[in-house]
N, C-alpha and C positions, 0 to 999 in steps of 0.2 A: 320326676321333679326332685330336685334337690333336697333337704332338710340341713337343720342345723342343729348344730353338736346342744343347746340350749335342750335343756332337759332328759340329760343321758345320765342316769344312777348306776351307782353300782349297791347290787343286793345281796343278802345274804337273807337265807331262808333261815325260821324260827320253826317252822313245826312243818311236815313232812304230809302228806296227799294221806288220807285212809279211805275208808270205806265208805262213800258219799261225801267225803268233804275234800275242796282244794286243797293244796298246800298254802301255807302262810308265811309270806316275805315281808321285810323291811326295808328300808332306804339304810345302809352300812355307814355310808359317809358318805358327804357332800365332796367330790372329787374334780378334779382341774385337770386333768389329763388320762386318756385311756388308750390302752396296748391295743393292735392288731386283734382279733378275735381267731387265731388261727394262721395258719401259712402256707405255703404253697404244696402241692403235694412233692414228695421227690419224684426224680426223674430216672425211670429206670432204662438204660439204657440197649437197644434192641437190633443198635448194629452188625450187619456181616459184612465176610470179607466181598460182598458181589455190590454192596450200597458204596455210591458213590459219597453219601453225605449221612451223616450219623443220623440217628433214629432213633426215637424213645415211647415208651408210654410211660402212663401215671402212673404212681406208685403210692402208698400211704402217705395221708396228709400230717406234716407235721404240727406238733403241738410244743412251744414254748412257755416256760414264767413268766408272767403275767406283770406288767407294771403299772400302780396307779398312782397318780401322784395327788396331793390334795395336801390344805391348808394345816399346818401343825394347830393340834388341838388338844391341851392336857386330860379332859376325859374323853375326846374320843380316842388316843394313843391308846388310855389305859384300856378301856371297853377291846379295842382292835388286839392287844397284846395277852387279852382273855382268850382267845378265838386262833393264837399260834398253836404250829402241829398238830391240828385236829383236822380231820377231814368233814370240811361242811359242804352246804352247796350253795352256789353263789351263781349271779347275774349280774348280766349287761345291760338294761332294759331303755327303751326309746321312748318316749314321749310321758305325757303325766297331763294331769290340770293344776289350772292356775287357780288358788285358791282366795278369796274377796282379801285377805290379810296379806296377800304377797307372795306368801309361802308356798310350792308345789307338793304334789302328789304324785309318785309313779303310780304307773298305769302300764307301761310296755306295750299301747298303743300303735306304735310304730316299730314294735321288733323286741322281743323279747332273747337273748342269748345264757340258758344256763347251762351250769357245768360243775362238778364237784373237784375240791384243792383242798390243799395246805394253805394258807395265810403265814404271811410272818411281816411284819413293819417296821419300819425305821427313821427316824429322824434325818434329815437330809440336811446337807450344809447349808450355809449362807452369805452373804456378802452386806453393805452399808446398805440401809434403806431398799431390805428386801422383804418379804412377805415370810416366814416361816413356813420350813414344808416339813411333810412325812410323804415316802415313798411306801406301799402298801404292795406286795409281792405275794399272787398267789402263782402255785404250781399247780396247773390242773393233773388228777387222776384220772380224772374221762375225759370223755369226746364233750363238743360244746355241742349243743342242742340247742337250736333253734326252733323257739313256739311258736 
């Protein structure tokens, strides 16, 4: 069955798993657009001269910079421009509850995707009677994992 993009966060972990206790995440920022989770593997190519038609297997899956886009926000800019060139760990998470005030809750319900990056953010252009943005760029250092 389908779902909808309505209640996809992006997270950034606050304290790390120990010894009987989970790790503890937050909601980063309220965001309006999200990257691919990854990419295709390459294709390694496995032709001879006796194949009539080229041939490949999979090869290592590629990993890109990350792009998020969401509403400019002068403390959330500042809090995000805390959190450049360090390596944290960060998520993709799906689903949350709806709370009696309006407000949502992750929960990752429907798919959690973390991964450890770099962050770095920027202010993004604009035009007449636009919405202010910041574009939020991480570069992951590991593989994404999925919970």
């Amino acid at each position: 069955m389908a779902t909808s993009t309505y209640m996809t966060f992006l997270m950034h972990q606050t304290a790390p798993a120990g010894e009987g206790t989970q790790a503890t995440w937050e909601k980063l920022i309220d965001i309006t657009e999200f990257p691919d989770l990854g990419t295709d593997p390459e294709m390694l190519e496995t032709t001879t001269l006796s194949d009539r038609m080229q041939t490949f297997i999979m090869g290592i899956q590629g990993n890109e910079a990350m792009t998020f886009n969401t509403n400019y926000d002068k403390a959330g800019f500042t809090a995000l421009k805390a959190l450049r060139n360090q390596v944290e760990q960060y998520g993709v998470w799906f689903g949350g509850t709806e709370n009696d005030d309006g407000t949502v809750t992750p929960t990752g319900t429907e798919g959690k995707f973390n991964f450890p990056g770099q962050l770095n953010v920027r202010v993004t252009g604009g035009g007449v009677n636009e919405v202010r943005g910041m574009a939020i760029t991480i570069a992951p250092t590991g593989v994404i994992v999925e919970e």
